[in-house]
C-alpha positions as CSV (number, residue, x, y, z in Angstrom):
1,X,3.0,-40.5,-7.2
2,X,2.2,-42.8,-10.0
3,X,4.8,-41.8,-12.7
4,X,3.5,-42.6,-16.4
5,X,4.5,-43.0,-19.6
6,X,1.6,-41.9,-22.2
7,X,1.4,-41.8,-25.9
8,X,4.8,-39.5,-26.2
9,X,6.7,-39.8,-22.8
10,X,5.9,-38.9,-19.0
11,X,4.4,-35.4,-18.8
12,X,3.3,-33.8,-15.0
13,X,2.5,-30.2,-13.5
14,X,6.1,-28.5,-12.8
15,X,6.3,-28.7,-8.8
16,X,3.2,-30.6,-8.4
17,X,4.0,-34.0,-10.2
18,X,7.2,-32.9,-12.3
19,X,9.5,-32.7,-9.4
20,X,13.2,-33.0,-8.9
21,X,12.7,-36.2,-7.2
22,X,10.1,-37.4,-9.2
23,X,12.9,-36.6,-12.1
24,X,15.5,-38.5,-10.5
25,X,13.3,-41.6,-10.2
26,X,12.9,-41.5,-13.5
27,X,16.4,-41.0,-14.6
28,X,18.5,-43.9,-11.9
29,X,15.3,-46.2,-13.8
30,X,16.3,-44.8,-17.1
31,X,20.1,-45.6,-15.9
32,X,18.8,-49.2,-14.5
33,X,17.8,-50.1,-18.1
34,X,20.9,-49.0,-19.8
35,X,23.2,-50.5,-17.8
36,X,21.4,-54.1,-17.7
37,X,22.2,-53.6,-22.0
38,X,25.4,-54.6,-21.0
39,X,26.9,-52.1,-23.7
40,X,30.8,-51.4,-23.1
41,X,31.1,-47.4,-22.9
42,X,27.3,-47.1,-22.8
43,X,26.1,-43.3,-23.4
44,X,23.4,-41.6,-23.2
45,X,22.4,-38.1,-25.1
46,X,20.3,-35.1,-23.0
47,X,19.0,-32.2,-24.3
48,X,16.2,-29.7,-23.5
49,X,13.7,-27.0,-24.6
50,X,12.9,-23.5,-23.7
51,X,10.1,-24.8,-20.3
52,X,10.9,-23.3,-16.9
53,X,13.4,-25.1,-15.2
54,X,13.7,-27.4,-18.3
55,X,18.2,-26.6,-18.0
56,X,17.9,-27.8,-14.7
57,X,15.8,-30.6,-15.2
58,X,18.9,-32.0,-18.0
59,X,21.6,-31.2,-15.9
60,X,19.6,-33.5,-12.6
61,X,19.2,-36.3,-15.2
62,X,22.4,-35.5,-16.1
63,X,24.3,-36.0,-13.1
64,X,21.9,-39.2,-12.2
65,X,23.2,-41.0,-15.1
66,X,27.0,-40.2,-14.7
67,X,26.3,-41.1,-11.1
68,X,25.6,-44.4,-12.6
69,X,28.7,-44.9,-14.6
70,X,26.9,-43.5,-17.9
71,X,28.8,-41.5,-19.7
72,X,26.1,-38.3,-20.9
73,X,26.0,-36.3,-24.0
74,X,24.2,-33.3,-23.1
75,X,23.5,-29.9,-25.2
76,X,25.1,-26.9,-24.1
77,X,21.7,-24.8,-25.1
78,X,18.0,-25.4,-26.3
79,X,17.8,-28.3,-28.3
80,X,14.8,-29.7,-30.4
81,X,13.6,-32.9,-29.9
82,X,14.7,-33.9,-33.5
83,X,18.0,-32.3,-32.7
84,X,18.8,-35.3,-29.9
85,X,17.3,-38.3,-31.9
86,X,20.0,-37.2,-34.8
87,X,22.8,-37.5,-31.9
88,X,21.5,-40.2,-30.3
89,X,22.0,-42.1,-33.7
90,X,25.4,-40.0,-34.8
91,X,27.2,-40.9,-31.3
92,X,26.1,-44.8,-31.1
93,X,24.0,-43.9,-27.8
94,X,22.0,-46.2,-25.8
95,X,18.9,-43.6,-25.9
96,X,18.4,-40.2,-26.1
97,X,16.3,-37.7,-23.3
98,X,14.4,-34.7,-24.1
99,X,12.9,-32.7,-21.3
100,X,10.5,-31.2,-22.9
101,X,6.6,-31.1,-22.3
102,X,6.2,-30.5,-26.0
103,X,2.9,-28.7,-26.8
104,X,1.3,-28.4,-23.3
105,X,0.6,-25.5,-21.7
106,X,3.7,-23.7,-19.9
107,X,3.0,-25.3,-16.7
108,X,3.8,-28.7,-17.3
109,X,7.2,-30.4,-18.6
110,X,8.1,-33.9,-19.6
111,X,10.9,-36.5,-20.6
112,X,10.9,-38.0,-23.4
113,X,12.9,-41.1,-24.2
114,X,14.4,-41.9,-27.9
115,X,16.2,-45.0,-29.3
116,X,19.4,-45.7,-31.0
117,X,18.4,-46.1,-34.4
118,X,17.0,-41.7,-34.2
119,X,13.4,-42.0,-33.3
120,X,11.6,-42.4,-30.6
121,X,12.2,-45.1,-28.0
122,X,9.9,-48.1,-29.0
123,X,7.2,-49.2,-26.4
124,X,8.7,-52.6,-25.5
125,X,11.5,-50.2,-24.2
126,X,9.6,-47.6,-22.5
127,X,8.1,-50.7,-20.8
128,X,11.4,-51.8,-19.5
129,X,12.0,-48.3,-17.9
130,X,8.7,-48.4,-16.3
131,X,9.5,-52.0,-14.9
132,X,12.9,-50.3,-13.4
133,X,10.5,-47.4,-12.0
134,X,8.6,-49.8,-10.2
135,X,10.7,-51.7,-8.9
136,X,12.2,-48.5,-7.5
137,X,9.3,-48.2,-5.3
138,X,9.6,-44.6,-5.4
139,X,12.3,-44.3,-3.7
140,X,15.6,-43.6,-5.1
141,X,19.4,-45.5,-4.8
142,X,21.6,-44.1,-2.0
143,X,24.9,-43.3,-3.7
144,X,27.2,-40.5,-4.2
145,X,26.0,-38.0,-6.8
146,X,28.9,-35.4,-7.7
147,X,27.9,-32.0,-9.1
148,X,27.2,-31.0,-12.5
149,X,30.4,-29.4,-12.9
150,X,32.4,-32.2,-11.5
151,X,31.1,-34.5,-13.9
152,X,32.2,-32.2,-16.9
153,X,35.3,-32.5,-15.7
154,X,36.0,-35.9,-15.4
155,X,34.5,-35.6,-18.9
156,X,31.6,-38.3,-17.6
157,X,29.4,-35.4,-18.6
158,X,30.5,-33.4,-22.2
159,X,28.6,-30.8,-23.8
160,X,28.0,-30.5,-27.3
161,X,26.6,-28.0,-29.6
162,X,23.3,-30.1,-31.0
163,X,22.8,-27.4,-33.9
164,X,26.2,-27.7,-35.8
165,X,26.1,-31.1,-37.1
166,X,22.6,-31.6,-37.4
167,X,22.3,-28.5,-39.8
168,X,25.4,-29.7,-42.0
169,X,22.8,-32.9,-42.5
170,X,19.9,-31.2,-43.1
171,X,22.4,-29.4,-46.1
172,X,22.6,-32.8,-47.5
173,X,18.8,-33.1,-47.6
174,X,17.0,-30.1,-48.7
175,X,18.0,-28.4,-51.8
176,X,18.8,-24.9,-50.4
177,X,19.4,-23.8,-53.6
178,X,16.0,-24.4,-55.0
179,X,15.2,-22.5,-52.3
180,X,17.2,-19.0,-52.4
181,X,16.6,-19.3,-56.0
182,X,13.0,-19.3,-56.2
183,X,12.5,-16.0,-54.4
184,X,10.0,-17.5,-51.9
185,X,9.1,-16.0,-48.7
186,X,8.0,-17.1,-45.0
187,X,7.6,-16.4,-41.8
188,X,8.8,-18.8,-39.0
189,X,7.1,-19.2,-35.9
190,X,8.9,-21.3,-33.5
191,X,6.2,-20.4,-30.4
192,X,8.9,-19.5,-28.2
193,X,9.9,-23.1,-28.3
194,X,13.0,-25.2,-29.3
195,X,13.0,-23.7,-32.6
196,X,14.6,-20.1,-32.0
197,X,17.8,-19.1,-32.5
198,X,17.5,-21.4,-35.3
199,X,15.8,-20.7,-38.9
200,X,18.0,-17.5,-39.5
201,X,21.5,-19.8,-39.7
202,X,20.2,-21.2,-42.6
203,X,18.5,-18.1,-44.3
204,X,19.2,-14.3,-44.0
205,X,16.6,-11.9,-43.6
206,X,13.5,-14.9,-42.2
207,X,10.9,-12.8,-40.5
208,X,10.0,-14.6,-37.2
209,X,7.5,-14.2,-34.5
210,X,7.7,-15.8,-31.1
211,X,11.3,-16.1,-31.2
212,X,12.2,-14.6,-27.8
213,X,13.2,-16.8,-24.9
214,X,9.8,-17.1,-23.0
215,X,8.9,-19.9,-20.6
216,X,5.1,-18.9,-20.2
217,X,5.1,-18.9,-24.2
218,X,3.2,-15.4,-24.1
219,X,0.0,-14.8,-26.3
220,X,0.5,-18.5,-27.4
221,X,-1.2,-20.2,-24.5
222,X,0.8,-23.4,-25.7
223,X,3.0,-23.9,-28.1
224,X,0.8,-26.0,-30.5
225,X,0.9,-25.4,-34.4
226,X,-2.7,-25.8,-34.8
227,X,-5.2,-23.2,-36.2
228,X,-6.2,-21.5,-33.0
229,X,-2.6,-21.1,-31.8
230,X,-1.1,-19.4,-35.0
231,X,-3.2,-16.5,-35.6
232,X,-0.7,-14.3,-35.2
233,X,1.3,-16.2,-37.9
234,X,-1.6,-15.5,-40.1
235,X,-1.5,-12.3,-39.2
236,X,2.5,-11.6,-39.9
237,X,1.9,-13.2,-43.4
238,X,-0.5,-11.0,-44.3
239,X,1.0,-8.1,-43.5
240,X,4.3,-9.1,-44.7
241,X,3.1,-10.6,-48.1
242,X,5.2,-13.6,-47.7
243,X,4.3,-16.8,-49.5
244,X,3.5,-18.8,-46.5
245,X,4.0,-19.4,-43.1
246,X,5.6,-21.8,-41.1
247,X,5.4,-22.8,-37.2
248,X,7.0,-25.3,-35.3
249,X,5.7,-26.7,-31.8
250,X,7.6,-26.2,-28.4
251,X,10.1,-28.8,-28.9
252,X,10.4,-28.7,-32.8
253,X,9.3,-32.0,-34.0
254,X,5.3,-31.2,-35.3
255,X,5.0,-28.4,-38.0
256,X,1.7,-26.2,-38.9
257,X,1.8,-23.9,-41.9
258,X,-0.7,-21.1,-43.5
259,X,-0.7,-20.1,-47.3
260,X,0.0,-16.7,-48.5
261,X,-3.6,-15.9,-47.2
262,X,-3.0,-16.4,-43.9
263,X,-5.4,-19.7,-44.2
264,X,-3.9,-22.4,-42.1
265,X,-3.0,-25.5,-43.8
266,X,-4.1,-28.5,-41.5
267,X,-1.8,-31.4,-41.1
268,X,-3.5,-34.0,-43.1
269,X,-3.1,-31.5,-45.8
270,X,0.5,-31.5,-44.9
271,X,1.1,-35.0,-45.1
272,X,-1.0,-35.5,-48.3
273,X,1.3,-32.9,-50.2
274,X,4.3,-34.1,-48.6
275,X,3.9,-38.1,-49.6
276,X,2.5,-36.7,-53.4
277,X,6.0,-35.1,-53.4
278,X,8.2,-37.8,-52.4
279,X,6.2,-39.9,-54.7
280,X,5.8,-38.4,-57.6
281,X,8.9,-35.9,-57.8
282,X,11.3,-37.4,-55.7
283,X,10.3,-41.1,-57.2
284,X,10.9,-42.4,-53.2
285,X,9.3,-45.9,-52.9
286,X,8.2,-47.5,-49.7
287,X,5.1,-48.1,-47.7
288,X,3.1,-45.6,-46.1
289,X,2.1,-45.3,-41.9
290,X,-0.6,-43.6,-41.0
291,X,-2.4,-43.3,-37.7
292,X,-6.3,-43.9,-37.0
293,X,-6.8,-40.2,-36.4
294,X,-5.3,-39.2,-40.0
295,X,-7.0,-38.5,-43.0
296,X,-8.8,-41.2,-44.8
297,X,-7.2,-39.8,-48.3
298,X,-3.8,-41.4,-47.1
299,X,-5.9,-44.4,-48.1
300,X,-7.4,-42.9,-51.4
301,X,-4.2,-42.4,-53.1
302,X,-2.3,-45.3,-51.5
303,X,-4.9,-47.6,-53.1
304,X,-4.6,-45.6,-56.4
305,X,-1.2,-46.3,-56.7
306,X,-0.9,-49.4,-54.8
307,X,1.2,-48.5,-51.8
308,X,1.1,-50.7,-49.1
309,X,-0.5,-48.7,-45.7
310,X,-0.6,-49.5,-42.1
311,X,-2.7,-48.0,-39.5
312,X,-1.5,-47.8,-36.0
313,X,-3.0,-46.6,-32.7
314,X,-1.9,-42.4,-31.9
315,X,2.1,-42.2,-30.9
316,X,4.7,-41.7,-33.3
317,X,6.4,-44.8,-31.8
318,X,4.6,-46.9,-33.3
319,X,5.3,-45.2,-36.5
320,X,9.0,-45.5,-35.8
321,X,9.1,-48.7,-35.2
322,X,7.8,-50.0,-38.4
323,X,9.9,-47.8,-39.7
324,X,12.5,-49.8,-38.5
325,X,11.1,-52.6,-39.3
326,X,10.7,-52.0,-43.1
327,X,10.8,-49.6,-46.2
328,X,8.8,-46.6,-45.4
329,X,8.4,-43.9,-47.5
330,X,6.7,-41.9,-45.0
331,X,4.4,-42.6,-42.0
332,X,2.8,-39.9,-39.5
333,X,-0.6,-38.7,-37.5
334,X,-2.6,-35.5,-37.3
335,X,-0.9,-33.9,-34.8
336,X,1.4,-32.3,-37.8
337,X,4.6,-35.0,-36.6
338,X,5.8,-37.2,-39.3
339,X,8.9,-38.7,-40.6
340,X,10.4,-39.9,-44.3
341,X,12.1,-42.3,-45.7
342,X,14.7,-38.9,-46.3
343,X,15.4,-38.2,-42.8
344,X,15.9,-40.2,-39.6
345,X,12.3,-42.3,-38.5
346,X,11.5,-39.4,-36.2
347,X,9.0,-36.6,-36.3
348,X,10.9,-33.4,-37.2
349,X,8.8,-29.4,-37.7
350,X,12.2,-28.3,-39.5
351,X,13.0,-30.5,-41.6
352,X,9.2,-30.8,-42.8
353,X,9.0,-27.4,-43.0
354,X,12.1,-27.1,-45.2
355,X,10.5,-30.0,-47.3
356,X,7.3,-27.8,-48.0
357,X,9.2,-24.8,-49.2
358,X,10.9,-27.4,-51.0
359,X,8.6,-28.7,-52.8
360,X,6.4,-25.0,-53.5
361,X,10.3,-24.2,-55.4
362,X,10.3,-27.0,-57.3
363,X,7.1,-27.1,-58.3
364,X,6.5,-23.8,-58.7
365,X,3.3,-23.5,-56.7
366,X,1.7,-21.8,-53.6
367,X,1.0,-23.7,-51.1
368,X,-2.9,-22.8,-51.6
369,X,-2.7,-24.1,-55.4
370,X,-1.4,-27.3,-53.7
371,X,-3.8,-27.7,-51.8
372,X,-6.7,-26.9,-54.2
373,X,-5.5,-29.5,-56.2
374,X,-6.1,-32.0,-53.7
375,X,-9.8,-30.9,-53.3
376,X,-9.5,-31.6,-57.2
377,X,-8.3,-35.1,-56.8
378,X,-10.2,-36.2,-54.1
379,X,-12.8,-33.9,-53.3
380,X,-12.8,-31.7,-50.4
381,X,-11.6,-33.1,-47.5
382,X,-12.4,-30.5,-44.0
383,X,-11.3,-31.6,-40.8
384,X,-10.9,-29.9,-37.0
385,X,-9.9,-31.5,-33.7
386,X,-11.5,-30.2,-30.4
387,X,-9.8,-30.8,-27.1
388,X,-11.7,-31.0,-24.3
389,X,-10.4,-30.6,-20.5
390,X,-13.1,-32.9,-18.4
391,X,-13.2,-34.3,-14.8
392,X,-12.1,-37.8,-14.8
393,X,-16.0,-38.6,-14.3
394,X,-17.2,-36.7,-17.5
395,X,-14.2,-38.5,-19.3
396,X,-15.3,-42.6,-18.2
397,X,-18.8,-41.3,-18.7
398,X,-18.1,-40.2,-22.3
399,X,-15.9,-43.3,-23.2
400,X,-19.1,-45.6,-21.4
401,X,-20.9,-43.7,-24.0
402,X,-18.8,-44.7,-27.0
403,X,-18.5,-48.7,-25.6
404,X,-22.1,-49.1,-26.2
405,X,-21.7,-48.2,-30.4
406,X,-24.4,-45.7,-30.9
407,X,-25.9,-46.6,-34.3
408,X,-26.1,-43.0,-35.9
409,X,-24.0,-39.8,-35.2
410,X,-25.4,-36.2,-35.7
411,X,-28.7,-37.9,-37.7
412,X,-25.9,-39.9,-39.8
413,X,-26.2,-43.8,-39.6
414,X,-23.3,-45.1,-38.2
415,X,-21.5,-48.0,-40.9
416,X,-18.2,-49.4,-38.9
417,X,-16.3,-48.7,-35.6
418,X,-12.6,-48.8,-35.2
419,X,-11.5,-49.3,-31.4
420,X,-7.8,-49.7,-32.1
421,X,-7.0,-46.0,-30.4
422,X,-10.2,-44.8,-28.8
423,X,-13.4,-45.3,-30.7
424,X,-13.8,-44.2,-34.3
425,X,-17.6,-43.9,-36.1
426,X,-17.4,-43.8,-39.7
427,X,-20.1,-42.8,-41.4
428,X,-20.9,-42.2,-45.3
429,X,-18.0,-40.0,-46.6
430,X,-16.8,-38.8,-42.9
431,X,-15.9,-40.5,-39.6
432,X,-15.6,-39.3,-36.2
433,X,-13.0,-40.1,-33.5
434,X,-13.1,-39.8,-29.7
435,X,-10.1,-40.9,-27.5
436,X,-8.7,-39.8,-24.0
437,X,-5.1,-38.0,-23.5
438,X,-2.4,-39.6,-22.3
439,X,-0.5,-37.1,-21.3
440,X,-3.7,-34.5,-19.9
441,X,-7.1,-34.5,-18.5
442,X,-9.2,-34.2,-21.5
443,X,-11.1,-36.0,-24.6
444,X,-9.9,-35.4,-27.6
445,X,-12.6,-35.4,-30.3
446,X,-11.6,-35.5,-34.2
447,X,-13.7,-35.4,-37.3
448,X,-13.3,-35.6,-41.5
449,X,-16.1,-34.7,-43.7
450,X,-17.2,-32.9,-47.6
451,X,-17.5,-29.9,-45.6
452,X,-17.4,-27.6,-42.0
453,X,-20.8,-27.9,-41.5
454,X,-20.8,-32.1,-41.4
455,X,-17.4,-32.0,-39.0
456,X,-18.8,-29.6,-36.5
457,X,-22.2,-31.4,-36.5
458,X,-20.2,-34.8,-36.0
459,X,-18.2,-33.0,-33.2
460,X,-21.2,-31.5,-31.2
461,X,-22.8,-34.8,-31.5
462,X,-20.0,-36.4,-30.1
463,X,-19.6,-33.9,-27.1
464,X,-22.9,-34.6,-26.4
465,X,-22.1,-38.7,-26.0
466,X,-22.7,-39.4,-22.4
């Protein structure tokens, strides 16, 4: 079994590839690394989401790490991803694990590695691991490994509650009271994710959908806060006349919203509004991150008001990391993930949620006015992703296709290609991109353009690359 780390961790089918053994691979290489830091006391901070076996999977990686002389904070419940990059920071850890699979369908599950400083691990370190998992050779150490419980009580292993703390911070960040006083109204979906039991401890009364414990995430499919996932959202705001909609991902760190018409707000929409705020409200300076696949208006009003902007390749790490790097005032990709300069340099659905009902009670706005006043500024601005699962063939056949730079796409002529992250066509007032998953078998195809018609063109053109 070839064990990988893609754009966002190592993902695998439960009981296929995402095995117990595979796991404990993984965590004596994750061990390996820590302890060759040399750090006196060296910790490491574990927490999980609502997958099958996810409990299970913390408690292996757990016990693999104590095993090692590690001492491990792990959650004593679901915890979102954001939740353990805060307490990887707050306790002084060496890195942070999630097992989490994020949004993929319910029969995969993941690990996900975060850094020190509260964001994801940067690739130089996920590197390092991956050099510790080969050498490895897939098979693991022979020493003693105690139980679970054992560990707990030798306190090598202590449970925390990752809600309490994390909360009392977000208190310090979000005006609450602009908030409660503004009368507004929403309904939460956390798609049976890492986000229930959460929203209502910091609001009474929040209508939410998806909110029961399900591994198989029910009529969500997967737990992804995009528009074909969160029509029941649109649904439950319609028919509860709420002001908007929010939904969070299945381990809490992308959010998706819908107006007070049930129309879903994409994520480049998200970020626009977002950076506007912190700009022009909050008066937050910095530069701004964005990644190939996000909206080309990042660059429109960045140039109007001369921020500084850097484009990465897809994978929040490398937006952390030049957020560590320098003054960022915010930085993020399409997915819906992206951080601020308010919060730690990590995606987080929550918090960015909280920052759009935020900024609708302070301005004293819908969402949808928002948003038409983007159109206003920079004219309208449609965009859709299409996933595609394809045989390995169809996918190198596809990507052979791209390599050789067709010269027009759907009839328009083709003016640049970026090949930072996959290949991206841009043509006059749209682009097109096309890049393979690294965490799934399938092609991802995205598109920007004036209007529906011109992105779906440009995507059935691009299907039809091979």
């Amino acid at each position: 079994m070839n064990i990988i780390f893609g754009t966002d961790g190592w993902r695998g089918l439960i009981a296929r590839d995402y095995t117990f053994d595979n796991l404990t691979l993984v965590a004596h290489a994750t061990a390996r690394y820590v302890k060759r830091l040399k750090k006196e006391g060296a910790s490491v901070v574990v927490g999980h989401d609502t997958r099958f076996l996810s409990r299970e999977f913390a408690m292996e990686t757990a016990r693999v790490l104590a095993a090692n002389g590690i001492t491990v904070h792990i959650s004593d419940t679901i915890s979102s991803t954001p939740q353990v990059s805060f307490h990887t920071k707050k306790k002084k850890a060496q890195l942070g694990v999630v097992i989490t699979a994020s949004h993929n369908p319910a029969q995969y599950n993941g690990y996900k590695l975060k850094g020190s400083f509260g964001g994801p691990a940067l690739p130089e370190q996920i590197a390092e691991v991956e050099k510790e998992l080969a050498k490895l050779k897939g098979v693991a150490p022979k020493m003693k490994v105690e139980t679970f419980d054992a560990y707990v009580k030798s306190k090598k292993i202590k449970l925390f509650d990752a809600k309490v703390d994390y909360i009392a911070d977000l208190r310090k960040k979000i005006d609450f009271d602009a908030i409660r006083t503004s009368g507004l109204k929403f309904v939460y979906d956390p798609m049976h994710g890492a986000g229930i039991d959460f929203m209502h401890r910091l609001f009474d009364g929040v209508y939410e959908i998806h909110g029961e414990y399900n591994p198989s995430f029910g009529e969500v499919d997967h737990p992804e806060p995009i528009a074909e996932c969160l029509e029941p959202l649109s649904k439950a705001v319609r028919k509860k006349k709420a002001d908007m909609g929010l939904a969070t991902d299945g381990d809490a760190d992308r959010v998706g919203a819908v107006d007070h018409t049930g129309a879903f707000v994409d994520p480049h929409r998200i970020f626009m509004l977002l950076m506007k705020y912190l700009y022009e409200y909050k008066k937050r300076r910095g530069a701004v991150v964005k990644t190939v696949s996000l909206t080309s208006m990042v660059s429109a009003y960045c140039e109007k008001h001369k921020i500084k902007v850097h484009e990465t390749p897809v994978g929040f790490k490398y937006v952390a990391k030049l957020m560590n790097e320098e003054k960022i005032l915010i930085g993020g990709e399409e997915s819906g993930g992206l951080g601020t300069s308010l919060h730690i340099p990590e995606r987080d659905g929550i918090f960015n949620g909280l920052l759009l009902l935020e900024m609708m009670a302070v301005t004293k706005k819908s969402l949808k006015q928002l948003c038409d006043e983007l159109d206003e500024e920079f004219g309208p601005h449609r965009y859709r992703r299409r996933d595609v699962h394809v045989t390995n063939e169809i996918k190198k056949a596809i990507l052979a296709a791209c390599a050789k730079k067709p010269t027009s796409i759907a009839g328009y002529p083709v003016e640049r290609i970026d090949t930072r992250d996959g290949f991206k066509f841009y043509v006059n007032n749209g682009w097109l991109l096309i890049r393979a998953s690294g965490t799934e078998p399938l092609v991802r195809f995205y598109a920007e353009a004036p209007s529906l018609d011109m992105v779906n063109a440009l995507l059935d053109a691009g299907l039809r690359l091979k």
